[in-house]
C-alpha positions as CSV (number, residue, x, y, z in Angstrom):
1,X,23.5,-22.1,5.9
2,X,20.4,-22.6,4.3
3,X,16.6,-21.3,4.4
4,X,15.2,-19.4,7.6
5,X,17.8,-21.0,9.5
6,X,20.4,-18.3,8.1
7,X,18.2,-15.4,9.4
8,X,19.8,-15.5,13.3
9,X,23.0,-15.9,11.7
10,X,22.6,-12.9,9.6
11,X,21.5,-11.2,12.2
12,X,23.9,-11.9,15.0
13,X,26.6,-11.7,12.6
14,X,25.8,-8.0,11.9
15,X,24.5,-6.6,15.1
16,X,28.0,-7.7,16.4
17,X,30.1,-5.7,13.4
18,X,27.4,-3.2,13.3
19,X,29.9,-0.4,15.3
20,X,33.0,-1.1,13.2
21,X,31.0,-1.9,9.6
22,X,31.4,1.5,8.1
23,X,35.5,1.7,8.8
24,X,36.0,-1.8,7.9
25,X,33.9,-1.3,4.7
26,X,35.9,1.3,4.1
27,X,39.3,0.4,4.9
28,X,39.1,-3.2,3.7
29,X,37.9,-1.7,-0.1
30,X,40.5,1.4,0.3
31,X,37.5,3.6,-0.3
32,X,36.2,2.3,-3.6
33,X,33.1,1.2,-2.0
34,X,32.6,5.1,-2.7
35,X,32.7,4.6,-6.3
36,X,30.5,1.8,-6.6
37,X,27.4,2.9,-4.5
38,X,27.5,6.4,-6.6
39,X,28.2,4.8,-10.0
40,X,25.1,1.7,-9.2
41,X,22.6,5.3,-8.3
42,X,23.8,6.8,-11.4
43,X,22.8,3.5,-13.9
44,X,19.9,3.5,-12.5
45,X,18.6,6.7,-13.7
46,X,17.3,7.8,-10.6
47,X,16.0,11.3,-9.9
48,X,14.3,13.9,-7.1
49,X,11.2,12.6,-7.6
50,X,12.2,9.0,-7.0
51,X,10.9,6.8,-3.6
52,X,13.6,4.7,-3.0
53,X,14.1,1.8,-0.4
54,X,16.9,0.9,0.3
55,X,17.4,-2.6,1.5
56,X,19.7,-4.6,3.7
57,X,20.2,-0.8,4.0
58,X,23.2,-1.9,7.2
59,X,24.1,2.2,8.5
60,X,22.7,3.9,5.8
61,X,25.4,4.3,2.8
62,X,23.8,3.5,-0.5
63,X,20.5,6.0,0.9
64,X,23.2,8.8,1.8
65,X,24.9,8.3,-1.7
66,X,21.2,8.5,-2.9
67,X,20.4,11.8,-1.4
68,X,24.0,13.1,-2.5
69,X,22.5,13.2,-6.2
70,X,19.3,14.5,-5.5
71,X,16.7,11.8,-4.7
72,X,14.4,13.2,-2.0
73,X,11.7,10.2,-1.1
74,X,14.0,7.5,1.3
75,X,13.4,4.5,3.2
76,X,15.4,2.0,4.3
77,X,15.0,-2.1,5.4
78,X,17.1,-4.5,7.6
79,X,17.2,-7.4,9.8
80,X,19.9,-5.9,12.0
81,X,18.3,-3.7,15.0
82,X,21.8,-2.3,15.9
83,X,22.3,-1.4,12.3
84,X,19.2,0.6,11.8
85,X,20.0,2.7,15.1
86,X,23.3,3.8,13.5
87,X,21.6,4.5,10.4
88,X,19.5,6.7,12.2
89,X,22.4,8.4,14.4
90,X,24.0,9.1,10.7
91,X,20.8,10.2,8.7
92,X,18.4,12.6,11.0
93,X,16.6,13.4,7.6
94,X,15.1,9.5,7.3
95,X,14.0,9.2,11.1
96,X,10.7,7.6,11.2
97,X,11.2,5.8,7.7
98,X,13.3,3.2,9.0
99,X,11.8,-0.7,9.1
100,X,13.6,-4.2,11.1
101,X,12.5,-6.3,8.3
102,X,13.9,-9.1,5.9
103,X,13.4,-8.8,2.1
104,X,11.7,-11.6,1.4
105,X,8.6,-10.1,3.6
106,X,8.3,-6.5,3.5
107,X,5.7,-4.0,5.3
108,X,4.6,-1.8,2.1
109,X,1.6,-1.7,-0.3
110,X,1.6,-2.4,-3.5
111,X,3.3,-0.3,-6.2
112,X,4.9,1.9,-3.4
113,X,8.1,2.9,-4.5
114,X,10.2,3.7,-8.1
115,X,13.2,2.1,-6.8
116,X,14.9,-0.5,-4.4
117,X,18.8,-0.6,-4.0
118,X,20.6,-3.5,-2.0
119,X,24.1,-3.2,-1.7
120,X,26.3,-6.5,-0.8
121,X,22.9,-8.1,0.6
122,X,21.4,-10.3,-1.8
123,X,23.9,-12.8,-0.5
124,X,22.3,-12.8,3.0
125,X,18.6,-13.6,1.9
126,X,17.4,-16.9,3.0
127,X,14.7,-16.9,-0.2
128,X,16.4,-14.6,-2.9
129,X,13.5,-15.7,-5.3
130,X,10.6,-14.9,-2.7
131,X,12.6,-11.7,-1.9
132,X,12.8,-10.8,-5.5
133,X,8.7,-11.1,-6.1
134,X,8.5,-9.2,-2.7
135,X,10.8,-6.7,-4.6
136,X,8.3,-6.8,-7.8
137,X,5.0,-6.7,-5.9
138,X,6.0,-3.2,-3.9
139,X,7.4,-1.5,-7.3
140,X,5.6,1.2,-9.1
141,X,5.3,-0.1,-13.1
142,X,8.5,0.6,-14.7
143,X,10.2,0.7,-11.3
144,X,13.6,-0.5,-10.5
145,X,15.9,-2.9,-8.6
146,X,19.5,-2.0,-8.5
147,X,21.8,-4.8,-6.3
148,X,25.6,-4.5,-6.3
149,X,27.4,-7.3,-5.6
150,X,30.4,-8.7,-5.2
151,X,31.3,-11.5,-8.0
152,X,34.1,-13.9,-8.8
153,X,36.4,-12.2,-11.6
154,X,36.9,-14.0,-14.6
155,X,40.0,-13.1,-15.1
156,X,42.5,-15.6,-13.7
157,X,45.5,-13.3,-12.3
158,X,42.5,-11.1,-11.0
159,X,40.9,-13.5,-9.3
160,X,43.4,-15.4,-7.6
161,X,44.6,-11.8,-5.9
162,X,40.6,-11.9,-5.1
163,X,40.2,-15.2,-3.5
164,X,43.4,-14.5,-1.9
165,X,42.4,-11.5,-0.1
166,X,39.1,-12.7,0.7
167,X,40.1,-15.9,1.9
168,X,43.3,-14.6,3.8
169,X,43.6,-10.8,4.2
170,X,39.9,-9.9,4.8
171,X,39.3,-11.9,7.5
172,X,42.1,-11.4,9.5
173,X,41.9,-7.8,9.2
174,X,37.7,-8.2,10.0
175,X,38.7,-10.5,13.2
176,X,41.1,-8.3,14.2
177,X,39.4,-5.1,14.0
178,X,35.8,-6.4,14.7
179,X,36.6,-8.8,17.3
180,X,33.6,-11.3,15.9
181,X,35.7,-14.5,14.4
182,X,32.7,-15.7,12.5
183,X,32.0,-12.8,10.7
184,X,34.7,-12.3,8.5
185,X,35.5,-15.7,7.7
186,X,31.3,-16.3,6.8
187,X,31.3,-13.5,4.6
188,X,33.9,-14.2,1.9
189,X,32.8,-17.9,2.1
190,X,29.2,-16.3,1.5
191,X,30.3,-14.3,-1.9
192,X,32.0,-17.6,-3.3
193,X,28.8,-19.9,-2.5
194,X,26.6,-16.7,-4.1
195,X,28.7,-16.7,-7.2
196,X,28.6,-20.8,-8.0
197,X,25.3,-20.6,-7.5
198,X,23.2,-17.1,-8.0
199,X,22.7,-16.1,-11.5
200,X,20.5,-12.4,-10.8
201,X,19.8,-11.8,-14.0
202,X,17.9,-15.7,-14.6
203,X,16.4,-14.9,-11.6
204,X,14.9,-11.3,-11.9
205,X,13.4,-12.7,-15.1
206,X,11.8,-15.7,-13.4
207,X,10.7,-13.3,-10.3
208,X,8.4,-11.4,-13.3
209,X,11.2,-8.7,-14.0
210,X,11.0,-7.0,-18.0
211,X,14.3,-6.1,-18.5
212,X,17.9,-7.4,-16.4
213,X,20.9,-5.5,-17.3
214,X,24.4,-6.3,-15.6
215,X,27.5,-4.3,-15.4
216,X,30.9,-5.2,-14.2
217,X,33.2,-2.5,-12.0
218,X,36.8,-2.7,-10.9
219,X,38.3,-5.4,-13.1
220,X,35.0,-7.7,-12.9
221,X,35.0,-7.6,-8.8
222,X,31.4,-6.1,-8.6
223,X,28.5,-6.5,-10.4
224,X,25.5,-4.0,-10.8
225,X,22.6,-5.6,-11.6
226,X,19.2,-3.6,-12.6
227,X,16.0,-5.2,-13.1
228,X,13.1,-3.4,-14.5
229,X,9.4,-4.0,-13.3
């Protein structure tokens, strides 16, 4: 689903998996989702004096993994109401600094933060281009965006045990424990139709972006992308 169209999707979609998001997150990665949200804070170089806003922030993860290593300054952005409430329920420290808002129009000044994470969002953006020169405009100069991602492995015995999963295994297990059919059959179809046709690092560059470095994790299933203002 294309353009503004995808927005009530996006949203209905995770306002209904909002209450079992963090166990199936969990579960359906066997806890390497862990790894990757501390290992994307640690390349970007972030530190206690960092503002960070954290994006399609769902119940609050990548900002608690944030915190974990120090960073003091934390907001967080998303489209789903029922997510942001258990974000707050989770994270008593960032009440107030919570926003319902999509990334490709966000509430903030100019030049208001260091940094902006988005973990396993960018696929959900109706613009990603419009939300990446939001991203730019509300950066500090030499601020950062960090998105991890799921990708397509380029290995071949790798990524047919991916596709499998995702196409089979995920979605069963999401239906099942979720009780939303459309959610977990709309999100592995969503990283597959990202992959053919996303390319973040061309993009960042186009969106006004200095300097894109990518890094693979787990045998090529994640990317971390970080673009510099």
């Amino acid at each position: 689903m294309e353009g503004t169209n995808k927005k009530p999707q996006v949203r209905r979609i995770f306002d209904s998996i909002s209450y079992r998001y963090d166990f199936l997150n969990h579960f359906l990665s066997a806890g390497v989702d862990f790894y990757w949200r501390k290992k994307a804070i640690q390349l970007s170089g972030m530190t206690s004096e960092s503002i960070l806003l954290d994006i399609a922030c769902g119940t609050g993860d990548f900002a608690i993994t944030a915190k974990k290593i120090g960073v003091g300054n934390i907001f967080g952005a998303d489209l789903s109401f029922n997510m942001l409430l258990l974000f707050n329920q989770k994270v008593d420290w960032i009440n107030g600094k919570v926003v319902e808002s999509v990334a490709e129009h966000l509430p903030f000044k100019d030049g208001s933060f260091t940094n902006i994470t988005v973990a396993f969002g960018v696929r959900n953006f109706y613009d990603i281009p419009q939300a990446f020169k939001s991203f730019n405009r509300i950066l500090s100069n030499n601020g950062k965006v960090t998105v991890l991602e799921f990708r397509l492995p380029t290995n071949p015995l790798v990524r047919n045990f991916y596709l499998f999963y995702f196409n089979k295994v995920l979605p069963f297990i999401g239906r099942l424990i979720s009780k939303d059919k459309e959610a977990y059959t709309y999100l592995p179809e969503s990283v597959g139709e990202f992959d053919k046709k996303v390319d973040l690092v061309s993009l960042f560059k186009q969106c006004g972006f200095a300097k894109v470095e990518k890094h693979s994790l787990t045998f090529g299933l994640v990317q971390v992308v970080i673009a510099e203002k």
